[in-house]
C-alpha positions in Angstrom: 83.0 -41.2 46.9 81.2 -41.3 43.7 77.4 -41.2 44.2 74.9 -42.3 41.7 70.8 -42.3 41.9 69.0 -44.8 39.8 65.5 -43.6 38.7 62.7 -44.9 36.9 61.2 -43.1 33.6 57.8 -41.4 33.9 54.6 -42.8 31.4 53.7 -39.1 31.1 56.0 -37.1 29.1 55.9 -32.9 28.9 57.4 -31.6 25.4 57.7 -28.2 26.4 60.5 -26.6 25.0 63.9 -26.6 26.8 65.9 -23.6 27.4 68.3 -22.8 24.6 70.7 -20.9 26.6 71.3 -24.4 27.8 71.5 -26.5 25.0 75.3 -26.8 25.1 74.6 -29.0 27.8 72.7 -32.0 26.1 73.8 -34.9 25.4 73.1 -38.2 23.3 72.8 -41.6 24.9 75.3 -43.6 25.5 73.3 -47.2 24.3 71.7 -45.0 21.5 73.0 -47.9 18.8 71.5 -50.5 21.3 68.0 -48.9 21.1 67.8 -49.1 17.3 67.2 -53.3 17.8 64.2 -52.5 20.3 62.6 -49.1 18.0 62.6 -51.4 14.6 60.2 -54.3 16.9 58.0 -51.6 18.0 57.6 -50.1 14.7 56.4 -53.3 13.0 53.7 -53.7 16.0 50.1 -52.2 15.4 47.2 -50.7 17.3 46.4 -53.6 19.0 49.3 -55.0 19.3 50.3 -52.2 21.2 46.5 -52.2 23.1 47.5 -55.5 24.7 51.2 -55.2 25.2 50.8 -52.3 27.6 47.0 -51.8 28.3 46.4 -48.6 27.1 43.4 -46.8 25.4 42.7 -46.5 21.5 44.1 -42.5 21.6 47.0 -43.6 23.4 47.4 -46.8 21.0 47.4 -44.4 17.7 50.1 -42.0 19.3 52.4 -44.7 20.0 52.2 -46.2 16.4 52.5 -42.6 15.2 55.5 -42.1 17.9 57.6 -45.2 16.5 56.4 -44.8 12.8 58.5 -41.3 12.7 61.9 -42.3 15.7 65.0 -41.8 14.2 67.6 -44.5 14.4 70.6 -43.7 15.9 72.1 -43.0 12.4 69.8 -40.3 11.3 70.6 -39.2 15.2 74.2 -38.7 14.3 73.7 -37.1 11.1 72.1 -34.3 12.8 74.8 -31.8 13.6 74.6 -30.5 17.0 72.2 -30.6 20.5 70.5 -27.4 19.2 69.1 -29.3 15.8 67.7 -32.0 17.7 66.5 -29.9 20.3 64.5 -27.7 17.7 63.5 -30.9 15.7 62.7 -34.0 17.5 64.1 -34.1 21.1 64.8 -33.0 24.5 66.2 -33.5 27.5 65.2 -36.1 29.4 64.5 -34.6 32.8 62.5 -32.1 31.4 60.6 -34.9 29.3 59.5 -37.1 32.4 56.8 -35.8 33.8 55.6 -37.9 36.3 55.3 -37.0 40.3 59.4 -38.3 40.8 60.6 -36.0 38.5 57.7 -32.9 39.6 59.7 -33.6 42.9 63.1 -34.0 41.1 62.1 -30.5 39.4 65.1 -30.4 37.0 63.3 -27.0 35.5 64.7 -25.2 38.2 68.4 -26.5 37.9 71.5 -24.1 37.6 74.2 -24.8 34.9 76.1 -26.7 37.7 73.1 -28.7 38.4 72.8 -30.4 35.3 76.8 -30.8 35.3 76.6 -32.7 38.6 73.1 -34.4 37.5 74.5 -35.6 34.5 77.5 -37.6 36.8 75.0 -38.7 39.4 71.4 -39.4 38.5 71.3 -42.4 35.7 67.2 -42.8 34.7 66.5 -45.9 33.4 64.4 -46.6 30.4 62.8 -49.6 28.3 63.8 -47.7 24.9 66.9 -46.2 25.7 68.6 -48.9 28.6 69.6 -46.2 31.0 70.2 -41.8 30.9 71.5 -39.5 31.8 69.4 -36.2 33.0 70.7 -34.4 30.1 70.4 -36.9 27.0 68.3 -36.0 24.6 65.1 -38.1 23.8 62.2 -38.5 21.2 58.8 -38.7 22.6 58.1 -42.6 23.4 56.1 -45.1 25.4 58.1 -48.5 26.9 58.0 -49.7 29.8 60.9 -52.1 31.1 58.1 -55.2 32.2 56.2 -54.9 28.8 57.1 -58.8 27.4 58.9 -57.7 23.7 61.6 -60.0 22.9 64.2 -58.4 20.8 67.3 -60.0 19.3 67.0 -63.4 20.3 66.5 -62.2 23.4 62.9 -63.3 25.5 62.4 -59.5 26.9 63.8 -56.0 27.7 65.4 -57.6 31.4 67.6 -59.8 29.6 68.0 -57.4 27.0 69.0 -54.3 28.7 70.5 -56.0 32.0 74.3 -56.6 31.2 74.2 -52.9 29.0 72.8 -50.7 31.7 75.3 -52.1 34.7 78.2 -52.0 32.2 77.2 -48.6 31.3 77.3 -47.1 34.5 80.3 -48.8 35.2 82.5 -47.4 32.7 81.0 -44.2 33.3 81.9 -44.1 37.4 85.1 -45.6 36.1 86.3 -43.5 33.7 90.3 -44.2 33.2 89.9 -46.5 36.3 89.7 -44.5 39.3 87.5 -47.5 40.7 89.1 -50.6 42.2 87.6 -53.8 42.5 86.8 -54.7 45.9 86.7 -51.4 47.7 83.7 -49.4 48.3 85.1 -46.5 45.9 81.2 -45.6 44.8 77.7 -45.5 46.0 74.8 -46.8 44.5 71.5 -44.9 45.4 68.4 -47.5 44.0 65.2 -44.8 43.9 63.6 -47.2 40.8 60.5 -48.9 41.0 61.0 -52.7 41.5 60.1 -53.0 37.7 62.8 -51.2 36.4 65.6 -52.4 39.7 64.9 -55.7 38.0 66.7 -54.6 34.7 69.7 -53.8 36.7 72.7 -55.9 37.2 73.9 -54.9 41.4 76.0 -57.6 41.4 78.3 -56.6 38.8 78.1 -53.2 40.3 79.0 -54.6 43.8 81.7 -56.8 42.4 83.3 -53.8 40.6 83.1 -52.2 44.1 80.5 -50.5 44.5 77.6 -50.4 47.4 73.8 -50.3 46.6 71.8 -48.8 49.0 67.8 -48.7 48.4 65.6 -46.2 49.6 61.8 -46.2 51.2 59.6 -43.5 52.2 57.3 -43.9 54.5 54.2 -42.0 55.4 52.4 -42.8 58.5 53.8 -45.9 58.8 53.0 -47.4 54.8 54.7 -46.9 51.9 52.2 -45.0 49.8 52.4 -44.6 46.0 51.7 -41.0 45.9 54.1 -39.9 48.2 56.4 -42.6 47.5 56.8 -41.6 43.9 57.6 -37.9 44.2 59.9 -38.7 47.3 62.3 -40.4 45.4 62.3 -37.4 42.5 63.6 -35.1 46.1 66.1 -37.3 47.3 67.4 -37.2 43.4 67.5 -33.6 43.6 68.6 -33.1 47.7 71.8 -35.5 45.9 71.9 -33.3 43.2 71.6 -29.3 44.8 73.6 -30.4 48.0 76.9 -32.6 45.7 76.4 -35.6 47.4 79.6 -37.7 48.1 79.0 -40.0 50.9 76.0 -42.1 52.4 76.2 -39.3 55.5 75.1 -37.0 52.8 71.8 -39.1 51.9 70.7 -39.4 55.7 70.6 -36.1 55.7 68.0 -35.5 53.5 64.8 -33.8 54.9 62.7 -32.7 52.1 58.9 -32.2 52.5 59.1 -32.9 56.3 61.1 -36.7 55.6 63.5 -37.7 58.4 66.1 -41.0 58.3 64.8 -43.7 60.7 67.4 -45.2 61.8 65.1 -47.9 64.1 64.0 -49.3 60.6 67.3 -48.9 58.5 69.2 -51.9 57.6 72.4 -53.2 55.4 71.5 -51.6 52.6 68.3 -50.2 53.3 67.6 -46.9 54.3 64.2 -45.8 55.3 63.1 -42.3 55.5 59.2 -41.6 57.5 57.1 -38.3 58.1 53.2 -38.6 59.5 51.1 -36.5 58.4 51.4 -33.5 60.6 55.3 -33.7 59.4 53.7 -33.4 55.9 55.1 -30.1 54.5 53.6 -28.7 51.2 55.4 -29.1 48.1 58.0 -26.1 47.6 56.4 -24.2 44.5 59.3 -23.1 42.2 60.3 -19.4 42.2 58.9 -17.1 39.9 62.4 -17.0 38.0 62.3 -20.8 38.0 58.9 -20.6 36.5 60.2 -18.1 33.7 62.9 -19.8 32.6 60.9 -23.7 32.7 57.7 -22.1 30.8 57.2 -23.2 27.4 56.0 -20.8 24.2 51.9 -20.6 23.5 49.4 -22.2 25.9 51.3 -23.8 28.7 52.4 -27.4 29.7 52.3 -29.6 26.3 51.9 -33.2 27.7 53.0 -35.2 24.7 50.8 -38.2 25.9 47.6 -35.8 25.0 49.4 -33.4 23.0 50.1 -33.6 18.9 53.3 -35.2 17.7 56.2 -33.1 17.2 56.9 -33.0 13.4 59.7 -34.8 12.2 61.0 -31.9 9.3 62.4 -33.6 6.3 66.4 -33.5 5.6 65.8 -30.6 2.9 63.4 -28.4 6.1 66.3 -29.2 8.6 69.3 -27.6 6.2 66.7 -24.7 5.7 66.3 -23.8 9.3 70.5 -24.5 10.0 71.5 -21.9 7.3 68.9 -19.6 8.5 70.2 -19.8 12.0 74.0 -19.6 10.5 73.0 -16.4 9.0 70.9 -14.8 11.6 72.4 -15.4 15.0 76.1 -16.8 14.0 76.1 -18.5 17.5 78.5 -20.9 18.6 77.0 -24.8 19.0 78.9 -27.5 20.8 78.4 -30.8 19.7 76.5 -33.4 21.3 78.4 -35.7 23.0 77.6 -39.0 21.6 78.9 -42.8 22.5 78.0 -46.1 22.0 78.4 -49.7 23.2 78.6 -49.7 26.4 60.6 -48.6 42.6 62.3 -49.5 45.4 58.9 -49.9 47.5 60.2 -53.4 49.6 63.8 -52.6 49.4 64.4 -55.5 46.9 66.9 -54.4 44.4 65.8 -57.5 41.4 66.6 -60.5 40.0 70.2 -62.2 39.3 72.5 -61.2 36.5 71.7 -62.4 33.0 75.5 -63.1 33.0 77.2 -64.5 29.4 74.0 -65.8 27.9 73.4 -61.8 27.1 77.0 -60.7 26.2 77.2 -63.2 23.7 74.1 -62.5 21.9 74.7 -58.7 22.2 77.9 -58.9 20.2 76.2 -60.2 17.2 72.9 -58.7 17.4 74.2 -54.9 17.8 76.3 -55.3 15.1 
């Protein structure tokens, strides 16, 4: 059985730089062409603007407007040749970009090759710019979230906007040359997202197609509690990940950080995982090989929500650097895989589909 995690995106972003022995592994987004649409509103918006729309301080404010004044549209995306340019340039992987306490649990840093192979088929993060990733796509430095009220193509906000994409998405991905049958449980759906980003997706199309959501809590001495909650969800991503999930007997299993399955509270659909607080283990520090290879050039951890913007090199810098590399190291790059088109706290996995009202309208405003 095909198993898929859905996560949310962090607010805090770390845009250290990724390993290069990897880079053949990066990949573009698949709605990369539907996120042009949502980048072109944000640019016209200003300081203010932004102040309001997502309550956020004056320094914060200014690197947003700065952030959206420099994105590259999904044309000037493709124009870069390979995963190494854009990794040098303007992007990076998004697992290593989120850096909030989900993916500090998640800890994609410390992923083998094979990891990311298997992460890239089985953790999808969802995202207000981007409608939904994979671990391994390859993202500018940004700030969106999926509740912040932006109506974009006719369309009254990012739900209705993104909602029929990011099911549809998944889908063809778990798919593929239709493996999946309608009407047979054939896939697993693993719902870690906040309830602000579950909201954006479509389960019923995923259900109908024949799949079966599950949502997971975590409990801590009896509550759900943010702070635990949060980086839970980033270990059960990875425990699916490291351990090649296939089956829901493979997500009971999971035990990280002193977490065991409760079956007494465990429902259709709902699995709850509890500890107390003796149970409480400390997080697993990452070994010192781990910390090697994750441990960006000059002075540490550069959060991008504190830290300068990466520079966007004009066209003329970017050749400059590529024939320098041509003629230096002569290495092989693989290409970017590129395509277009197509937190669970209460166990509530969002609203009803946005149905034909948003497949319509996408036709025509994607265009």
């Amino acid at each position: 059985m095909r198993v898929v995690v859905l996560l949310s995106p962090a607010k805090t972003l770390n845009w250290a730089t990724s390993p290069a022995s990897l880079a053949e592994l990066w990949s573009q987004p698949k709605l990369l062409q539907a996120a042009d649409p949502v980048v072109e509103v944000m640019r016209k918006k200003k300081k203010a603007d932004l102040k309001k729309l997502m309550s956020i301080s004056d320094n914060i404010a200014d690197l947003n407007v700065e952030r959206f004044k420099k994105f590259l549209g999904s044309s000037e995306v493709e124009k870069m040749s390979t995963a190494v340019d854009l990794v040098a340039d303007v992007a990076r992987p998004a697992a290593l970009v989120f850096d909030g306490p989900a993916y500090r649990g998640m800890d994609a840093a410390t992923f083998s090759e094979e990891d990311w192979a298997f992460g890239a088929r089985s953790v999808r993060l969802l995202s207000g710019l981007y409608g939904v990733l994979r671990p391994t796509d390859l993202i500018q430095p940004y700030r969106l979230e999926m509740g912040s009220r932006v109506a974009v193509a006719g369309m009254k906000d990012l739900y209705e906007y993104w909602k029929g994409d990011i099911a549809q998405c998944i889908l063809e991905d778990i798919q593929g040359e239709g493996s999946v049958k309608s009407g047979t449980d054939e896939f697993l759906v693993v719902n870690v997202a906040s309830q602000e980003y579950s909201k954006a997706v479509d389960f019923d199309q995923l259900e109908s197609a024949g799949g079966k959501v599950v949502t997971c809590v975590f409990k801590d001495d009896g509550r759900v509690l943010s702070v635990f909650a949060k980086r839970a969800r980033g270990l059960l991503a990875r425990h699916v990940v490291v351990n090649r999930a296939k089956d829901i007997a493979d997500l009971e299993s999971f035990s990280a950080e002193g977490y065991r399955l409760d079956r007494s509270q465990c429902g259709d659909g709902l699995l709850v995982f509890t500890r107390s607080k003796a149970q409480r283990a400390a997080p697993t520090k990452p070994t010192m090989a781990a910390k090697t290879q994750a441990k960006p050039k000059g002075k540490g951890k550069a959060k991008a929500e504190a830290a300068p913007e990466a520079k966007v090199p004009s066209t003329a810098a970017r050749g400059k650097k590529r024939a320098a590399a041509g003629a230096g190291a002569g290495a092989t790059k693989k290409k970017a895989t590129t395509a277009t088109g197509a937190s669970a706290t209460s166990g509530k996995r969002g609203a009803p589909s946005a149905g034909g009202k948003r497949a319509s309208k996408a036709k025509s405003k994607k265009a």
